[in-house]
C-alpha positions in Angstrom: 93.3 -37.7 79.8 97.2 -37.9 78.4 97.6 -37.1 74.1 100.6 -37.3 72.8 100.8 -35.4 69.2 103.8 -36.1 67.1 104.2 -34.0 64.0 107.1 -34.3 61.0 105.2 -32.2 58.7 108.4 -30.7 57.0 111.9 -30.5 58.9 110.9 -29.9 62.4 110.3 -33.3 64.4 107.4 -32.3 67.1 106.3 -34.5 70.3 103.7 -32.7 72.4 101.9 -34.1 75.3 98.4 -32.4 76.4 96.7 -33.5 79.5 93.2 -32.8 80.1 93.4 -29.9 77.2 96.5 -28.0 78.8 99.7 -28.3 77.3 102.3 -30.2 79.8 105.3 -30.7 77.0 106.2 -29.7 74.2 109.3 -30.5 72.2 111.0 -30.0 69.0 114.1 -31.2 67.5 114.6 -28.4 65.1 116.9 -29.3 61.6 117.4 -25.1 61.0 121.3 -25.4 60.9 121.3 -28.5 58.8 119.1 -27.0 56.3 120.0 -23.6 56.5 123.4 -24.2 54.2 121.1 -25.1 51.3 118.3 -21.8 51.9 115.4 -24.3 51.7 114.1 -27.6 53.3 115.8 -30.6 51.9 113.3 -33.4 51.8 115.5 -36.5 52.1 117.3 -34.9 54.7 114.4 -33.9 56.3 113.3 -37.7 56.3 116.3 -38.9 57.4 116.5 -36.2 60.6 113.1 -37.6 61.3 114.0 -40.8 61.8 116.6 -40.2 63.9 114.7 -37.9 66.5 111.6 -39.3 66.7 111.7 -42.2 69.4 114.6 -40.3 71.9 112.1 -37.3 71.7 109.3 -39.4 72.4 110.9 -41.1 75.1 112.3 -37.3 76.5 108.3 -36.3 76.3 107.2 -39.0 78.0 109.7 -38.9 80.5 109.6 -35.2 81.2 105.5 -35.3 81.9 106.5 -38.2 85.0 104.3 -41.0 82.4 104.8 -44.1 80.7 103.5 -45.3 77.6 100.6 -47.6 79.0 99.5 -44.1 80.6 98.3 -42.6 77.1 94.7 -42.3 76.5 94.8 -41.1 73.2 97.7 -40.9 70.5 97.3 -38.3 67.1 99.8 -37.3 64.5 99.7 -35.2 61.4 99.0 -36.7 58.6 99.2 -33.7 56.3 99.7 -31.8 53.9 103.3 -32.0 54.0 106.7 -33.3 52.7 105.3 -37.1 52.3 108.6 -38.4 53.4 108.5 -36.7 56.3 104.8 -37.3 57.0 105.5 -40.7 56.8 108.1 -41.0 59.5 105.9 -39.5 62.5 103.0 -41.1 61.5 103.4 -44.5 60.6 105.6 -44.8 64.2 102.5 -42.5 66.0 100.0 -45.4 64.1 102.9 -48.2 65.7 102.4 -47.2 69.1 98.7 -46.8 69.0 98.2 -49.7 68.0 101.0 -51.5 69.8 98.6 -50.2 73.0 95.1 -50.3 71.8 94.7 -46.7 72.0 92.2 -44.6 69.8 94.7 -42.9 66.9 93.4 -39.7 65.0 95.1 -38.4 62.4 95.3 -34.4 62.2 95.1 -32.3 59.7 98.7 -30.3 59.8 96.6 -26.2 59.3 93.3 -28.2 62.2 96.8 -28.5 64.4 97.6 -24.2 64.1 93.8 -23.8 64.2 93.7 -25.8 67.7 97.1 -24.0 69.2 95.4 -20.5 68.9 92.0 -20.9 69.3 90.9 -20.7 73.4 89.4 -22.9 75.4 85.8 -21.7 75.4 85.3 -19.9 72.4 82.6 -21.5 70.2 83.0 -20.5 66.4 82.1 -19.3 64.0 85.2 -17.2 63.3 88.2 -16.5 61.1 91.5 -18.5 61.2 94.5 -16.7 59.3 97.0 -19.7 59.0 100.1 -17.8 57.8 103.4 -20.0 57.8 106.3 -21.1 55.7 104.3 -23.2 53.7 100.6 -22.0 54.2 98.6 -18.5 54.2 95.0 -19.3 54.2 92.2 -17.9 55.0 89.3 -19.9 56.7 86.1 -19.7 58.3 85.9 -21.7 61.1 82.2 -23.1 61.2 82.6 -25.9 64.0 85.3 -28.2 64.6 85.7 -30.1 61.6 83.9 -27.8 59.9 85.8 -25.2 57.9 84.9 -22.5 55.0 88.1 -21.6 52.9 87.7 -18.1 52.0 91.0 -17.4 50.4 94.7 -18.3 49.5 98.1 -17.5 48.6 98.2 -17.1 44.6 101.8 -17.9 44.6 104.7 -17.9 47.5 103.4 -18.5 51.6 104.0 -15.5 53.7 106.5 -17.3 55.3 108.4 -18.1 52.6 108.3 -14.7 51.0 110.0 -13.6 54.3 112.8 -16.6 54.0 113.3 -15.7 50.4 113.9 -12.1 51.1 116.3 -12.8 53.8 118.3 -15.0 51.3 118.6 -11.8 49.5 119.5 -10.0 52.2 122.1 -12.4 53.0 120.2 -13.2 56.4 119.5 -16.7 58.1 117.2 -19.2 57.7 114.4 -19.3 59.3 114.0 -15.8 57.6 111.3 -14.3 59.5 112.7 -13.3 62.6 115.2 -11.9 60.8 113.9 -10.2 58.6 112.1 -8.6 61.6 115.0 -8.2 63.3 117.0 -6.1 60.7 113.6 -3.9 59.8 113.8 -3.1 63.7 117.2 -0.9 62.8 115.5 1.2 60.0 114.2 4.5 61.0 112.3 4.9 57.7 111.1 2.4 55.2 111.6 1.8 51.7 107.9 2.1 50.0 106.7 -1.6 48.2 103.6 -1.7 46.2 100.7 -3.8 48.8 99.9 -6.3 46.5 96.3 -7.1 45.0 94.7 -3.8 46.8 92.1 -4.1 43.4 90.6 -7.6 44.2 87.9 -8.0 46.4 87.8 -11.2 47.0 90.6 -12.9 49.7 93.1 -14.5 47.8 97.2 -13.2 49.1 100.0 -13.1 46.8 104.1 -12.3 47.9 105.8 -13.2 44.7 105.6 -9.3 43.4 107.5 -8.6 47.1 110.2 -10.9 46.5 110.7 -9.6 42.7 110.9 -6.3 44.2 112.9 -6.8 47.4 115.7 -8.3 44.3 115.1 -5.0 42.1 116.3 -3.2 45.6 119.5 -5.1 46.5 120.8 -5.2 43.5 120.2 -1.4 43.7 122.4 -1.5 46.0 119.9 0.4 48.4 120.0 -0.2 52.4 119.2 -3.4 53.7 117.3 -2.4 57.2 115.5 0.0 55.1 114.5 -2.4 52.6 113.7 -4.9 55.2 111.4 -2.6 57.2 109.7 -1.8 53.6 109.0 -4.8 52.8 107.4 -6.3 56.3 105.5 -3.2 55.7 103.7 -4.1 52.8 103.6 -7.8 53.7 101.7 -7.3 56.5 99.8 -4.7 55.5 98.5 -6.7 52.6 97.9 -9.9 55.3 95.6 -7.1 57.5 93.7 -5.8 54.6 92.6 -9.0 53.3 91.3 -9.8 56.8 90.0 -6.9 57.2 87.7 -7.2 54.2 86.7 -10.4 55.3 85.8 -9.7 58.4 83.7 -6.7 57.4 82.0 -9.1 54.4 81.5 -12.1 56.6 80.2 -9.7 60.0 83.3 -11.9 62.0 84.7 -10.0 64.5 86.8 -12.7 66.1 89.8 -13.7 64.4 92.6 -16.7 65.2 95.8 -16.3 63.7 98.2 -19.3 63.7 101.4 -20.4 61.8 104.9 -18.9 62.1 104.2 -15.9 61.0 101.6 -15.5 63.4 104.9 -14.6 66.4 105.5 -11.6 64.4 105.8 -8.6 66.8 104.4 -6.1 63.3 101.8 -8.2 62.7 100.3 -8.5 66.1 100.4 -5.2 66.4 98.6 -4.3 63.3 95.8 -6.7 64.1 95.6 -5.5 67.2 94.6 -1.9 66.2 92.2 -2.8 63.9 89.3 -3.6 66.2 88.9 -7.5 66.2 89.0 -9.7 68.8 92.3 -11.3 68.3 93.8 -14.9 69.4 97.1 -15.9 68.9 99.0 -19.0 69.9 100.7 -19.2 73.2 104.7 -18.5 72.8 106.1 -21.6 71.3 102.7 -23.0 69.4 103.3 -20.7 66.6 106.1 -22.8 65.1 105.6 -26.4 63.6 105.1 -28.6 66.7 103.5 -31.9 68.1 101.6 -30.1 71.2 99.4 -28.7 68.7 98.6 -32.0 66.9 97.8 -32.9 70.2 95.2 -30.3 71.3 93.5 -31.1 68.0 93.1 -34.3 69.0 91.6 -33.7 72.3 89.4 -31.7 71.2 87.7 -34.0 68.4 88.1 -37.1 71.0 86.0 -34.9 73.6 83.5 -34.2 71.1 83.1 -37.4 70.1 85.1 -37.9 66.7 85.7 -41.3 65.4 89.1 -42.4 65.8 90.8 -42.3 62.5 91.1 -46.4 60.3 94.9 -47.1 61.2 94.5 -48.0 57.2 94.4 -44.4 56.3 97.8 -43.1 54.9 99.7 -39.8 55.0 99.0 -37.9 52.2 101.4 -34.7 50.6 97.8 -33.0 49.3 94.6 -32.5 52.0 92.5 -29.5 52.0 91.1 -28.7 55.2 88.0 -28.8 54.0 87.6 -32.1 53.6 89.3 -33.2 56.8 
């Protein structure tokens, strides 16, 4: 059975084909230099990008798996949450082609799609997903497919985007993570941050007291692979401790951890140690992409979902829970 998952969530456009659950390609037309000028996603130019990529890197999928179009079984996109512009592009053509060939159409949830890249075949829930990206860090429990518990969330800034922000400061490139990462490599001791929200016990994350404090240091004039290793210090610190205590409240001891934060070497690490069984996505699932979208799909057409109305329209705002 051939999917084909597109996503255009935010400025990455994503075509993934997955054939019988296994992912055969997976492509992305990334827009980091076009955006990186500005130190943020542009939505419009985002859109715009979209539109552009979306049926040559359909066409390249396609063409790269050997199939045609009239050899699809099953077609998905993401339908958010998301920059609606964006959204709007992959979607409405994903909704054209199904449609075109009278082929079921499901439309994914954009956090389901990092849920499905890191979660194994044959590992029945319930567990813990850690979706920790540039524009996400929640924390779910994963009760069935279709079927998820949010425990907690980002008060403020995403992980990811505390680690973009910082790089700014640090006059690093965009995406900031691997940077950021990079530079902290090249410090032989840190420079101590405050983990935030060590009081709480609940599960709720919060970076914006990072950032503040990563600008206090630079404009100290203090050492920027010393300040960078601080700082992924305490943010993934803070990321593990939360988990942690949700892991010990909840009696969990398998944990999924997806997003684009989820490639970082630190963080990996840390989980690792910690005891839990630990599932990551495979290398090039942790970034936005349209395999992922894919392997959702598969897995809700196997279990007998519904195909999704070709009515229903992208929306910006979607909890997870009521996907």
């Amino acid at each position: 059975m051939w999917v084909l998952g597109i996503d255009t969530s935010c400025d990455d456009t994503g075509v993934g084909l997955v054939r019988d659950g296994q992912v055969v390609v997976n492509l992305v037309a990334s827009q980091v230099r076009l955006h990186e000028a500005y130190g943020g996603v542009v939505p419009e130019l985002a859109s715009r990008e979209h539109l552009k990529a979306i049926r040559p890197l359909t066409e390249r999928a396609l063409a790269e798996a050997g199939i045609g179009p009239k050899d699809l079984d099953v077609v998905a996109a993401t339908r958010g949450p998301g920059l609606i512009g964006a959204l709007l592009v992959g979607y409405t053509f994903a909704k054209g082609l199904a449609w075109t060939l009278g082929r079921p159409f499901y439309a994914i949830h954009h956090l389901e799609g990092h849920i499905a890249a890191a979660w194994p075949e044959g590992l029945s829930p319930p567990f813990l997903a850690l979706v920790a990206s540039g524009g996400h860090t929640h924390l779910f429990e994963v009760q069935a497919l279709g079927r998820y518990r949010l425990l907690g969330a980002t008060r403020d800034d995403a992980a990811g985007e505390a680690f973009d922000k910082v790089a700014r400061l640090l006059g690093l490139g965009f995406p900031g993570g691997p940077e950021v990462e990079r530079l902290a490599r090249e410090a032989e001791e840190a420079i101590p941050f405050p983990v935030p929200l060590r009081e709480q016990r609940g599960y709720d994350f919060s970076f914006s007291g990072l950032k503040t404090k990563a600008l206090q240091l630079v404009e100290q004039g203090l050492p920027k692979p010393a300040l960078a290793k601080g700082f992924q210090e305490a943010a993934i610190r803070h990321l593990a401790e939360v988990v942690l205590r949700a892991a010990e409240d909840t009696g969990h001891r398998v944990l999924l951890v997806a997003g684009g934060v989820a490639a970082n070497q630190a963080l990996q690490a840390r989980l690792k140690e910690a005891g839990l069984q630990v599932h990551f996505p495979p290398k090039g699932l942790s970034q936005d992409n349209g395999a992922m979208i894919a392997l959702a799909a598969y897995r809700r057409h196997r279990a007998g979902f519904p195909p999704s109305p070709l009515a229903l329209g992208a929306t910006a705002y979607w909890p997870l829970e009521e996907a």
